[in-house]
N, C-alpha and C positions, 0 to 999 in steps of 0.2 A: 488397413486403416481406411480404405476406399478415396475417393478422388476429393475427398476433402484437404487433404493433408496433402495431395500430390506435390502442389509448388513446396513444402516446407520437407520433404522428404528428398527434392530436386538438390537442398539447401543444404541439410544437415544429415544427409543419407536416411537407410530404414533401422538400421540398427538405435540410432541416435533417437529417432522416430518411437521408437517400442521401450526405450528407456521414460519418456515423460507419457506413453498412454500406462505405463504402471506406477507412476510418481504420483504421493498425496503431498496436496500444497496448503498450508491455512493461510490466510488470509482474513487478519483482525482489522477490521476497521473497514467499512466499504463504503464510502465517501467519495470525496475528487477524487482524491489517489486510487483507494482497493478498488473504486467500481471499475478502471483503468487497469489495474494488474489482476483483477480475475478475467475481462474479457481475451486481456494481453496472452494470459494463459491459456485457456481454453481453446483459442485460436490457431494457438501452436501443438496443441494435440495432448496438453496435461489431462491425465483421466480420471485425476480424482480431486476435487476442492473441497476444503469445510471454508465457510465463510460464518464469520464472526460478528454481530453488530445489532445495538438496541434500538437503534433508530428507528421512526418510520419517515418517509418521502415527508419534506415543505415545499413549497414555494421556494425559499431562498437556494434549494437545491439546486434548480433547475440551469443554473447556470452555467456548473460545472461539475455537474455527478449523471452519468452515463445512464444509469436507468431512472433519473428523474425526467420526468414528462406531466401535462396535464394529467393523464389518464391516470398516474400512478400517484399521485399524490395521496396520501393519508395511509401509502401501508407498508408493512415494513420493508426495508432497505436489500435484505437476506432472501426475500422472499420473492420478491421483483426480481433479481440478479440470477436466483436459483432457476427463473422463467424462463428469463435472456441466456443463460448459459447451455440451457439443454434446448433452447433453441435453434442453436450453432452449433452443440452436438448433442445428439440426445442420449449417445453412450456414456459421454462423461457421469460419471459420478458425485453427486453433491451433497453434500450435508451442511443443515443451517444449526445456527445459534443464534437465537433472539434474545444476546446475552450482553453487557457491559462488562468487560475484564476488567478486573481487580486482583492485582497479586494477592490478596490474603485470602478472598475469597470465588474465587472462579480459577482458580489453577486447574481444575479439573479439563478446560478447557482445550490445554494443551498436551498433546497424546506423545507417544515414544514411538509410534508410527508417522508419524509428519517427518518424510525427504524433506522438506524445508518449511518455516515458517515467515511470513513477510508481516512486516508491522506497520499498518497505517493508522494507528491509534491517534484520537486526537486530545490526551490528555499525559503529562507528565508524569502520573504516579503510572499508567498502566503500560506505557512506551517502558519506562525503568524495568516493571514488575515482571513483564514479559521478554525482555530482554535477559534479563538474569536466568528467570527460570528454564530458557531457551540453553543460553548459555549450560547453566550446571544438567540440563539434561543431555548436553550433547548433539542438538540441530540446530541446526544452519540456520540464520536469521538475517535479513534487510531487513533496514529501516527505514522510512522515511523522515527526513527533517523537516523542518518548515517552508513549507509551499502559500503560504497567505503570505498577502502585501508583493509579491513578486512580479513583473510584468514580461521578462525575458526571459524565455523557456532555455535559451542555449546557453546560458551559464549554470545550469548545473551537472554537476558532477557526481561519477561513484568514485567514494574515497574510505578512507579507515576513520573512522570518528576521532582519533586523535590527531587527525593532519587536516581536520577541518577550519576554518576561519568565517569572519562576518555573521555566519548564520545564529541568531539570537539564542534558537533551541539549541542546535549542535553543542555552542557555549555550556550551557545548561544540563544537557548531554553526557557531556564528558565530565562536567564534575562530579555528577552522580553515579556517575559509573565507575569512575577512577577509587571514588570513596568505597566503591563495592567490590572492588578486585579485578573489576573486567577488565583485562588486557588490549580486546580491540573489536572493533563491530563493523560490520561494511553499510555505508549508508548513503542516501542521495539528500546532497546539497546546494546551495545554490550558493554564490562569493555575489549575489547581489546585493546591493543596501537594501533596505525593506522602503518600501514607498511609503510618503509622508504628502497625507491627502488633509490640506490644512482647512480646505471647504468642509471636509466632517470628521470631526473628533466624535463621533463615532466607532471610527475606523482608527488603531489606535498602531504606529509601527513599532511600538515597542512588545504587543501581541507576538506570541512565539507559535501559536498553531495555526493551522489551516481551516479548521471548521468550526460549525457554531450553529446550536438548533435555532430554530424559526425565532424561538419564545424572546432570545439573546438579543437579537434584531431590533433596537431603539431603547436599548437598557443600557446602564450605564459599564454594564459588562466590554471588556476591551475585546471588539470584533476585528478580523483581520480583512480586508478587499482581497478577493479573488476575480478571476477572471478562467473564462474554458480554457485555454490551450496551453495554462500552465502545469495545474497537478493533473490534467493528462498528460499528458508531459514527463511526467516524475514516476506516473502511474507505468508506465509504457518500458520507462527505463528499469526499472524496478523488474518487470514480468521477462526482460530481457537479461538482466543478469542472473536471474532466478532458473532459467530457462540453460544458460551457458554452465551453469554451477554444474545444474542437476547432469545435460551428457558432458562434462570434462572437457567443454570448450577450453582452446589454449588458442591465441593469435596467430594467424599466419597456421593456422592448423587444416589438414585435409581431412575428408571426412569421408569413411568407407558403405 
């Protein structure tokens, strides 16, 4: 793996090491959260990413999405990340989709090759639609929950989505999913209240996502306040359990 990976091979041995450079990981949605859980990966020595997402770079990005910068503004989100990722390694493996999931129509998206898939979707029909499909195909899935309106990165937690509380989407979550037969989902949440910014009704805390294109920005559309150090934050936790899945991390475990 060369002296890249030396410290993480120090950590989790070479065996554990050669398990994630042969693991593919998708990663739908590459916003606050996924631009945080593909670097997350990559870094730890994952060899193969599809990344998912129709976005291109705003302005309002730049606050809290990992490959937004002046210079990258106006192009796609997938394509930037794909830059930055083989920048860090250039073995890794990438493949983009400059695509919106939708369960009815973009299933195609989701392969029977993905070791795991991570969901940073920021919209409720396509979080549900890829969950399921996840689900009845048989791989592995995180979720993310609602990271807008948050200001305290150390209240969230990975739990089973039906032992979540406070989190607005989780709520939302679980009943759609309960309606659907899912049994259980592993996701990161947060037991914060959602921040309730009375100077801009704008910014609306009863909003359940995280993101929101440029266009949203002073429309009567409910936007959520973000801030940097939260959905990295969530992003980071996310690529660490995804990471501990993929070599059979157990606590208090030695590693050969």
């Amino acid at each position: 793996m060369g002296d890249k990976f030396s410290r993480t091979e120090l950590l989790i041995g070479r065996s554990s090491l050669e398990i994630l450079k042969k693991s593919k990981v998708a990663v739908f949605g590459i916003g606050g959260v996924g631009s945080y859980v593909a670097e997350g990966l990559v870094r730890c020595g994952v060899g193969s990413l599809v990344l998912i997402d129709n976005d291109c770079i705003v302005p309002s990005n730049i606050n809290r999405q990992l490959h937004a910068t002046s210079k990258t503004l106006g192009r796609p989100k997938v394509e930037v990340m794909k830059e930055r990722i083989l920048e860090i390694n250039p073995e890794t493996e990438v493949c983009i989709h400059q695509e919106f999931y939708l369960p009815d129509t973009k299933e195609w998206l989701v392969s029977k090759d993905y070791e795991y898939i991570v969901d940073a979707i920021d919209t409720v029909t396509g979080k549900i639609g890829l969950v399921v499909q996840a689900k009845n195909m048989g791989i592995p899935i995180i979720s993310s929950m609602g990271a807008g309106n948050k200001l305290d990165p150390t209240r969230f937690e990975v739990a089973d989505i039906f032992e979540t509380s406070v989190c607005p989407l989780a709520k939302v979550m679980r009943k759609e999913l309960r309606n659907r037969g899912i049994k259980s989902l592993k996701v990161v949440y947060s037991k914060e209240e959602p921040i309730k910014n009375k100077d801009n009704p704008g910014i609306n805390e009863n909003c359940i996502l995280g993101e929101s294109t440029e266009k949203d920005v002073g429309t009567k559309k409910r936007i959520p306040g973000s801030i940097s150090f939260v959905p990295s934050v969530v992003g980071l936790i996310i690529a660490g359990e995804v990471v501990k899945d993929l070599i059979g991390y157990k606590n208090e475990q030695i590693f050969t």
